[in-house]
N, CA and C of each residue as an Amber inpcrd file, in Angstrom:
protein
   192
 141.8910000  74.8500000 118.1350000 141.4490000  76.1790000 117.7560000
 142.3680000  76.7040000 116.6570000 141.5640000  77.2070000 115.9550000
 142.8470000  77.7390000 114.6570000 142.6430000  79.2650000 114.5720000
 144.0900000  80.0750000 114.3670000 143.6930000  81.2710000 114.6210000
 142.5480000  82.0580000 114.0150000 141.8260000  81.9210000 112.9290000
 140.4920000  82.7250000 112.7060000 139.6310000  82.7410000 113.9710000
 139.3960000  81.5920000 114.5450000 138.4970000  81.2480000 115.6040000
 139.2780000  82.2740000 116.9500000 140.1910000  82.3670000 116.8650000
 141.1940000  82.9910000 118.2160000 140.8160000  84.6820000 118.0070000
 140.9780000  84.9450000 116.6000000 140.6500000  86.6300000 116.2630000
 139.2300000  86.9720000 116.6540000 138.4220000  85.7230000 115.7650000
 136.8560000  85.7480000 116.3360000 136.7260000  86.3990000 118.0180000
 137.3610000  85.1030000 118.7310000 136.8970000  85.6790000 120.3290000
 137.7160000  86.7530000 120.3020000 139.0290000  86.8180000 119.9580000
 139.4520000  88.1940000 120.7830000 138.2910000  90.0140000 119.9620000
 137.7290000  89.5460000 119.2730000 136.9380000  90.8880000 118.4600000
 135.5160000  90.4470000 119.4920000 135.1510000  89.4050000 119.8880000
 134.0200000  89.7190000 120.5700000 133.8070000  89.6610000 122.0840000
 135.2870000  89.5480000 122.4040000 135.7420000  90.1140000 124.1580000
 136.1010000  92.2220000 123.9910000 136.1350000  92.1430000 122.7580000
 137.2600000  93.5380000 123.1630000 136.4910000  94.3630000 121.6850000
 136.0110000  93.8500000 121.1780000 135.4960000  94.9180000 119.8230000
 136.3590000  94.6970000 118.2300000 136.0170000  94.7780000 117.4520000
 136.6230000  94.7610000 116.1490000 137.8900000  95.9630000 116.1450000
 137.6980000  96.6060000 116.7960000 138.4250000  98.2320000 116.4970000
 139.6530000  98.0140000 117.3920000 139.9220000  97.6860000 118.6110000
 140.3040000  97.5150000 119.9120000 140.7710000  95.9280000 120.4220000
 140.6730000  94.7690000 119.2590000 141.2290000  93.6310000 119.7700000
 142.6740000  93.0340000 119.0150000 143.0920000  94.0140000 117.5730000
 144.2620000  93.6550000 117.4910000 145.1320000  94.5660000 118.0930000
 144.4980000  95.4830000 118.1650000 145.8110000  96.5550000 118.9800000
 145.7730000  95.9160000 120.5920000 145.1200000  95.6920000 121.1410000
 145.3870000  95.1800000 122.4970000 146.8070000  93.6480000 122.3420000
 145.7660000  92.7930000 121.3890000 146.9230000  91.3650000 121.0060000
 148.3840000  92.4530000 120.5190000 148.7890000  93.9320000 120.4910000
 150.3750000  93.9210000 120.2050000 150.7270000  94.4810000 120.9610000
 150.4820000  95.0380000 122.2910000 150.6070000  96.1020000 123.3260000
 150.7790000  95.3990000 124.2180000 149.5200000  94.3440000 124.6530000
 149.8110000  94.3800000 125.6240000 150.1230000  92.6800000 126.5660000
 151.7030000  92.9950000 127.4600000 152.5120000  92.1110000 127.3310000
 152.1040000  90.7200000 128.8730000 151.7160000  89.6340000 128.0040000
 151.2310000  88.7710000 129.3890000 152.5490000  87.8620000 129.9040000
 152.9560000  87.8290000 130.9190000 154.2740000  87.1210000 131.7210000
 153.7620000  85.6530000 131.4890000 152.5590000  84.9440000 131.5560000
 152.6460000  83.5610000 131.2590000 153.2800000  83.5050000 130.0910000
 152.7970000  84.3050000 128.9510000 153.0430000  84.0220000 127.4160000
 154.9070000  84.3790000 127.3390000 155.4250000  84.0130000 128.4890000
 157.1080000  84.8870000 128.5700000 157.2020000  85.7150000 127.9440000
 156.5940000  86.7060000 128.8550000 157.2260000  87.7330000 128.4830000
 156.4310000  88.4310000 127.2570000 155.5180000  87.7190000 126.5140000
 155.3020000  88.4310000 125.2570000 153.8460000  88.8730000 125.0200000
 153.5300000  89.7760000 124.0920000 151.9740000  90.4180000 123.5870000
 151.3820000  88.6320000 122.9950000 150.0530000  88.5800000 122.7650000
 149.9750000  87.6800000 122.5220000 150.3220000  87.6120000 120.5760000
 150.4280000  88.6730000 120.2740000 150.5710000  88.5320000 118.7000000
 151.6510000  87.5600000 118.6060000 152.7510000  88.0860000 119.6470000
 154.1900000  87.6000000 119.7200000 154.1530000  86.4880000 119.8090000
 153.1180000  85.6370000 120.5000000 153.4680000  84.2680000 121.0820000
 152.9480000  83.9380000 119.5510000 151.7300000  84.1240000 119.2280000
 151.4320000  83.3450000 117.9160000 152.3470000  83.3800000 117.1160000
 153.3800000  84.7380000 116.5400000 154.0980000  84.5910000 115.7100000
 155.2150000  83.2270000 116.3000000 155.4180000  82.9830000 117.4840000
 156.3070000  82.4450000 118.2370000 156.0500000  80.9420000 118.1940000
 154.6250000  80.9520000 117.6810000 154.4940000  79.1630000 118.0040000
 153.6830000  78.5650000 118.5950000 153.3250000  79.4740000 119.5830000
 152.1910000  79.3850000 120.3390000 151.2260000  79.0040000 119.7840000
 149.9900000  77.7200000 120.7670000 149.0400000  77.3860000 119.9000000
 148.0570000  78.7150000 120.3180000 147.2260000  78.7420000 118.9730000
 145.9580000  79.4390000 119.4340000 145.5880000  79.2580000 120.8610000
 145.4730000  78.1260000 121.0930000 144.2910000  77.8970000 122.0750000
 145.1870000  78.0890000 123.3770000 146.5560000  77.9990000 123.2650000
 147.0600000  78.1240000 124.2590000 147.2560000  79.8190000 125.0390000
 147.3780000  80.4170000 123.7360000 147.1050000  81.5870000 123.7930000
 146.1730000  82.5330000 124.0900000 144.7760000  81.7960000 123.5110000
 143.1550000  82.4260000 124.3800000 143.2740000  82.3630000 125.6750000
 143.8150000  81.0430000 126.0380000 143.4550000  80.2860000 127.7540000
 144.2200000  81.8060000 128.4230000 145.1360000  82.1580000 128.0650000
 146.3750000  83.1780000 128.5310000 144.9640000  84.4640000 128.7180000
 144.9190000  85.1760000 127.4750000 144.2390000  86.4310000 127.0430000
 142.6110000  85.7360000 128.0120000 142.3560000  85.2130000 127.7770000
 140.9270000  84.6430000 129.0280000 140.7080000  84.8810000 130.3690000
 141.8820000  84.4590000 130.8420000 142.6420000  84.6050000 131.9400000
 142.5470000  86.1000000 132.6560000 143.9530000  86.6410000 131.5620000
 144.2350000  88.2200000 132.1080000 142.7350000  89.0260000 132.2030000
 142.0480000  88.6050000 130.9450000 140.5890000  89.8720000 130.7520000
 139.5230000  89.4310000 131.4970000 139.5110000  88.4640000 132.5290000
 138.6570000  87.4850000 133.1170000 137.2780000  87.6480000 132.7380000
 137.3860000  86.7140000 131.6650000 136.2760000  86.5280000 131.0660000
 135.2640000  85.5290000 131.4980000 134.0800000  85.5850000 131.2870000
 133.3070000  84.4460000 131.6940000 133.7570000  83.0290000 131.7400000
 133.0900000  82.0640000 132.1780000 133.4800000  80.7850000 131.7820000
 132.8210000  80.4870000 130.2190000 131.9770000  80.6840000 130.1380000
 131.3950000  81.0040000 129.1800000 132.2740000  80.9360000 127.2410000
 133.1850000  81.8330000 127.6810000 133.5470000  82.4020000 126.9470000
 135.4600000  81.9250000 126.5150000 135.3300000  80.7460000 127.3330000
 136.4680000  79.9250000 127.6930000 136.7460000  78.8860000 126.7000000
């Protein structure tokens, strides 16, 4: 997954208006400790990072 594809889902779980401010607020303990912006800046793969944000917003399988 490369991050365009990662912004994609997070804007069509959470809205265009409402999915980067959520990725800097708000902080998931798998991602240690960090927002997920953080982990991406951090290294984190995309995809490792959706599975995280998927997770917390329990999203469909669907949507996995």
């Amino acid at each position: 997954m490369r991050h365009t594809e990662f912004w994609a889902r997070m804007e069509a779980a959470l809205g265009p208006a409402y999915a980067r401010t959520w990725a800097t607020q708000h902080v998931i303990g798998a991602l240690g400790g960090r927002t997920p912006t953080e982990a991406l800046d951090d290294g984190w793969s995309p995809k490792e990072v959706w599975r995280e944000v998927w997770q917390v917003l329990e999203l469909p399988a669907s949507q996995r």
